[in-house]
C-alpha positions in Angstrom: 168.4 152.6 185.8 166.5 154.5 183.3 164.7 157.6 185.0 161.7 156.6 183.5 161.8 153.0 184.2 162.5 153.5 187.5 159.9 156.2 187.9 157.2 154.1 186.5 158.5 151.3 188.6 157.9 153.5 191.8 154.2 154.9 190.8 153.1 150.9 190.1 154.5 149.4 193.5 153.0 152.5 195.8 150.9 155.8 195.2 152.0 156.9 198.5 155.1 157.7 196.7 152.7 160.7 195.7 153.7 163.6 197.5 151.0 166.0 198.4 151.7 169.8 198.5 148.8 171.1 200.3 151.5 173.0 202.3 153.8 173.9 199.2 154.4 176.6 198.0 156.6 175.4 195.0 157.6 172.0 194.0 159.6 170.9 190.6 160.8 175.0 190.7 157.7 176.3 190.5 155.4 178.4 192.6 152.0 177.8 193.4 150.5 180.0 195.8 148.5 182.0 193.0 147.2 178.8 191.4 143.9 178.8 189.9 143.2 174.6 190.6 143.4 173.8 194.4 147.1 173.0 195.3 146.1 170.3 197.6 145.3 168.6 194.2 148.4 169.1 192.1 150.6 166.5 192.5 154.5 165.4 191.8 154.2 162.5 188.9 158.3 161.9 190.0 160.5 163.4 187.1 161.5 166.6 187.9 161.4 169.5 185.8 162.4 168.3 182.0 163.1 165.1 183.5 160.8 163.6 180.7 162.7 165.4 177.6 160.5 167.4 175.2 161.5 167.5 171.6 162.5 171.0 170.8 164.4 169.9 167.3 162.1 167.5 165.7 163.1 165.5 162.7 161.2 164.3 160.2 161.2 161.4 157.4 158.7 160.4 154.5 156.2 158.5 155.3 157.1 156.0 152.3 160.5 155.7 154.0 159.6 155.6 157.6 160.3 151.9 158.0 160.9 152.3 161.9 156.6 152.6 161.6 154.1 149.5 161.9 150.9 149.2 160.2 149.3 149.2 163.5 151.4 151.9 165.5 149.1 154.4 166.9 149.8 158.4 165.5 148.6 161.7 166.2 148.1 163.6 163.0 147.9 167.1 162.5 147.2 168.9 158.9 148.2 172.9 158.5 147.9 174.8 155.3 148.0 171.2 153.4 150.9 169.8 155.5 150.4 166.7 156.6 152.7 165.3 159.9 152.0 162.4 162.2 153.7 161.6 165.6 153.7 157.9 166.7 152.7 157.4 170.5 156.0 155.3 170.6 157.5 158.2 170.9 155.2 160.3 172.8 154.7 158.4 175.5 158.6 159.1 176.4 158.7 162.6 175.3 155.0 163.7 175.9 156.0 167.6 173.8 157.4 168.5 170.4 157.5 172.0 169.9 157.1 172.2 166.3 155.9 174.2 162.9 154.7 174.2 160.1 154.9 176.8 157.3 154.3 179.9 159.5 152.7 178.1 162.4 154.1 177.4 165.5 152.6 174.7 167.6 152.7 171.8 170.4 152.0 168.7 170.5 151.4 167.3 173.8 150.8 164.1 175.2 149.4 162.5 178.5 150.0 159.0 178.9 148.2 158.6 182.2 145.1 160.3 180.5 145.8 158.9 176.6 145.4 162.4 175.5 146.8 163.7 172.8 146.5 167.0 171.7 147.7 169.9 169.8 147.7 173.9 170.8 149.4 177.2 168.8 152.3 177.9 170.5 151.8 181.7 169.9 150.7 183.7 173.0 150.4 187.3 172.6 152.2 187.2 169.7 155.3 185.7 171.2 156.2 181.9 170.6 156.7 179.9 173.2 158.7 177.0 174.0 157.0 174.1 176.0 158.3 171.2 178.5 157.2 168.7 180.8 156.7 170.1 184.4 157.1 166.9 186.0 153.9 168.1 187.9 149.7 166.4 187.5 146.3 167.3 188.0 143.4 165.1 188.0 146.6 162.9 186.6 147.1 164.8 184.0 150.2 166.3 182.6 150.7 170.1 183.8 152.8 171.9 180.9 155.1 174.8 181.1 156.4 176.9 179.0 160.2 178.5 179.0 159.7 182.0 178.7 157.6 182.2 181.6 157.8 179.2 183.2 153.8 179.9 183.8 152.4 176.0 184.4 149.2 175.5 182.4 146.7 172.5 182.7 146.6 170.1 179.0 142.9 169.1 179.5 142.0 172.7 180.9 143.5 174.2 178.0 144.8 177.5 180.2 147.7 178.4 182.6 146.9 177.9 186.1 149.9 179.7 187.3 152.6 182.6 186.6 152.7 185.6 184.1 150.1 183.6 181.9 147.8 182.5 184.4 144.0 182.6 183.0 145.4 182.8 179.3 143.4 180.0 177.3 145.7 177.8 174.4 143.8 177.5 171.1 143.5 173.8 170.2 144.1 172.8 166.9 142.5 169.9 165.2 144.1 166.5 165.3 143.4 162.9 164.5 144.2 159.7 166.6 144.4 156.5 164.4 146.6 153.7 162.8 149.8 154.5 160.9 148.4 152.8 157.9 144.9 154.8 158.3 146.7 158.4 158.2 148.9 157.2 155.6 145.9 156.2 154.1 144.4 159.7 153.7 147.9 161.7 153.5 150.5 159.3 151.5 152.7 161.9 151.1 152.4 163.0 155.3 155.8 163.4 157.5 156.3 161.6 160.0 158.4 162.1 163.6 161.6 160.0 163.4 163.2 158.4 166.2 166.7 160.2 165.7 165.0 162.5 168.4 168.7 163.4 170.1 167.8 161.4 172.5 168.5 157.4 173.3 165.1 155.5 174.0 163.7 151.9 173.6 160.8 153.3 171.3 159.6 150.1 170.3 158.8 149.0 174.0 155.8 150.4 175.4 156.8 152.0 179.3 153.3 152.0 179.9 152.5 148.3 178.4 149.2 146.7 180.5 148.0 150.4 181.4 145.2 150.8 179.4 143.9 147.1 180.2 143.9 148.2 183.9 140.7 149.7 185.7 144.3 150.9 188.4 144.9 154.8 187.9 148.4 155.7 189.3 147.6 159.0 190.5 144.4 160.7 192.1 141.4 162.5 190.3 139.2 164.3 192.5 135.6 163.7 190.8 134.7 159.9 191.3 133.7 158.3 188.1 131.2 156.7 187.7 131.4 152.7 186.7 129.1 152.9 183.7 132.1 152.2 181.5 136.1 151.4 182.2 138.3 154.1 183.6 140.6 153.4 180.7 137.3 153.4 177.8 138.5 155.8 175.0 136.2 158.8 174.1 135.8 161.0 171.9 135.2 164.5 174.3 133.6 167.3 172.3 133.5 170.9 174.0 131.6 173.8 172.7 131.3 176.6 174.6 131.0 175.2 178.3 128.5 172.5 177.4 130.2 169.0 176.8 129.7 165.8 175.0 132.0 162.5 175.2 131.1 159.5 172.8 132.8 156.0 174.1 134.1 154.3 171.8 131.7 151.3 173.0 128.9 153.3 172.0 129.7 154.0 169.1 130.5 150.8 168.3 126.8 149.5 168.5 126.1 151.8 165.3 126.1 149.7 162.2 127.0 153.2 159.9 130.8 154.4 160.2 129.1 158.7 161.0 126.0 159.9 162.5 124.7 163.5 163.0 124.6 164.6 166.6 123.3 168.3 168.0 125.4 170.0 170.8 124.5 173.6 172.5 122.9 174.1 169.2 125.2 173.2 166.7 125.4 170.6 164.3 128.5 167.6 164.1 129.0 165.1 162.3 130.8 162.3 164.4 133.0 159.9 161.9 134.1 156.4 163.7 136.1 153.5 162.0 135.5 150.2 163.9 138.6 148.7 162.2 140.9 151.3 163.3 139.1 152.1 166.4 139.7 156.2 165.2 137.9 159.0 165.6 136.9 162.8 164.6 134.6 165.5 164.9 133.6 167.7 161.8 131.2 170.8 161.5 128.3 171.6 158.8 131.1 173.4 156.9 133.0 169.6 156.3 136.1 170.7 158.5 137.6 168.7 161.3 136.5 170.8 164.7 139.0 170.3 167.8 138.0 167.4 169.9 139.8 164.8 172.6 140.4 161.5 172.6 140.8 160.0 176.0 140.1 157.7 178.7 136.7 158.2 180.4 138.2 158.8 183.9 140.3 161.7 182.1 137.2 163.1 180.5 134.8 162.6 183.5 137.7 164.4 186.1 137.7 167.6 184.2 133.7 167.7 183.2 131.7 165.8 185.3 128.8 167.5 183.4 129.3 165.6 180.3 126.6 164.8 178.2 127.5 161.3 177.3 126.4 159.5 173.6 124.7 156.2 174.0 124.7 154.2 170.8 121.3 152.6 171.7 
C-alpha cells in the first residue's frame, strides 16, 4: 500500500495513532530538547523523515502546453524578476516542497495540506542555500520543515527554526498568489508551470485529501481552541505586519459587492483584492506591489495568532 494512502488511512480511523513526545527527546531523527515551541505539542504526522518526497529537481512546461492542467486546478504562483511559475496543489499536496530558482533566486515552496497553506520563503540563510524536506513532524498540525545542511527543524506558519544550528533564524516570505489555473494564466500567459514528470510515480489527479476541507474534523491537535464564529476549514486571507495580525474570511469578503477595498493595519495602508469567481486572493501596499500574506484555514490561522484582528464584511 501506498505510504501515503495508508498513512492518511491511519490519521482518519484514529488520532490516537498520534504519538505524543512530551518525554522525547528526538523523534523522525531529530532532537528536540532545545526547542523553542513546547515539545509536548509537536507531534508525529506518520511519514518519517522524507517519507513525503520533496522536489529537489523540478521540471517545468509552458503553460500553453501544460495539458495535464484544468481550468479549475488550484496553483500557487510566484513571480521573480518578471518570471512567472505556478505549482498546482495536485502536486503539492503529495510533495508539500520544491526547492527551486529562479534567475539568481533560490527559494521553497512549501505546502501544508492539513492547514491549506501555501507559501513561499528564500532559501538563502546566511548566505548559504539550503535544501528543504518534509520532517514527517507537526505543530498546531502544521507541517515542521527541515533543511539538509543542518537538519535544524523550523515551523512554516512561524516562519523560523525552532530547533538545531538555525534555531531563532526567521525565513523571509516571498509573495505568492493562490487561485485558478485559468486565473494565473490569465495574468501571466507566458508563466511555467510544475510538471508531473516529478521523478516520482503519483496519482496526481486524485485528491489524498478529497472531503478534507468540507469537514469541521482536524486530524491532528492545535492547542488554542478556535472559536466557532466561522468553519475550521473557512479560507483566510492572514496579513502580518510587524506582530499585529489581520485575517479576512473568505465569507467576509464575500458580502462586499466591489472585487478590493482599502483596509489600515498597525498603521499601514493595504489594499485587499478578492475575486468571487475564483475564490482568490492578495494583499498589495500603497506602492501597487503584492506584500506577503497566507491563505489558510481559520483553525490554521487562529492556532498560531489567537490575536487576530479579524475583517467583517458588514
Amino acid at each position: 500500500m501506498n505510504i501515503y494512502i495508508a498513512w492518511l488511512k491511519a490519521a482518519l480511523v484514529v488520532t490516537v495513532l498520534i504519538t505524543s513526545i512530551a518525554d522525547a527527546k528526538e523523534i523522525n531523527g531529530f532532537p528536540l530538547d532545545d526547542a523553542l515551541i513546547p515539545v509536548t505539542q509537536i507531534f508525529s504526522g506518520g511519514p518519517d523523515k522524507d517519507g513525503i518526497a520533496s522536489i529537489d529537481h523540478p521540471k517545468f512546461v509552458k503553460g500553453g502546453d501544460a495539458g495535464f492542467m484544468q481550468a479549475n486546478d488550484r496553483v500557487i504562483g510566484i513571480v521573480i524578476d518578471g518570471e512567472a511559475k505556478a505549482y498546482p496543489i495536485k502536486i503539492l499536496n503529495w510533495h508539500e516542497v520544491v526547492n527551486d530558482t529562479i534567475h539568481d533566486t533560490a527559494f521553497t515552496i512549501t505546502y501544508c495540506p492539513l492547514c491549506g497553506t501555501g507559501m513561499a520563503f528564500n532559501s538563502v540563510i546566511n548566505g548559504r542555500v539550503l535544501s528543504f524536506g518534509v520532517s514527517g513532524l507537526l505543530y498546531n498540525s502544521d507541517v515542521l520543515l527541515y533543511d539538509r545542511e543542518s537538519e535544524s527543524l523550523w515551523s512554516q506558519l512561524l516562519n523560523i527554526a525552532v530547533t538545531g544550528k538555525y534555531k531563532g533564524t526567521a525565513l523571509k516570505m516571498l509573495p505568492v498568489m493562490h487561485t485558478t489555473w485559468k486565473d494565473w494564466k490569465h495574468f501571466y500567459p507566458s508563466t511555467l508551470v510544475l510538471s508531473e514528470n516529478t521523478g516520482y510515480w503519483r496519482s496526481y489527479n486524485r485528491d489524498p485529501y478529497a472531503g478534507y476541507d468540507e469537514s469541521s474534523h482536524l486530524y491532528f491537535p492545535v492547542f488554542n481552541k478556535v472559536p466557532k464564529k466561522y468553519h475550521p476549514k473557512e479560507k483566510v486571507l492572514g496579513l502580518a505586519v510587524i506582530d499585529v495580525y489581520k485575517a479576512y474570511p473568505f465569507v467576509e469578503l464575500n458580502k462586499n459587492k466591489i472585487n478590493r477595498l482599502t483596509d489600515t493595519v498597525n498603521g499601514k495602508v493595504f489594499t485587499i483584492h478578492w475575486n468571487k469567481e475564483e475564490r482568490a486572493a492578495y494583499i498589495t501596499g500603497e506602492d501597487g506591489s503584492i506584500v506577503p500574506s497566507v491563505q489558510s484555514y481559520w483553525f490554521a490561522w487562529y492556532a498560531f495568532h489567537p490575536e487576530t484582528e479579524v475583517f467583517s464584511g458588514e
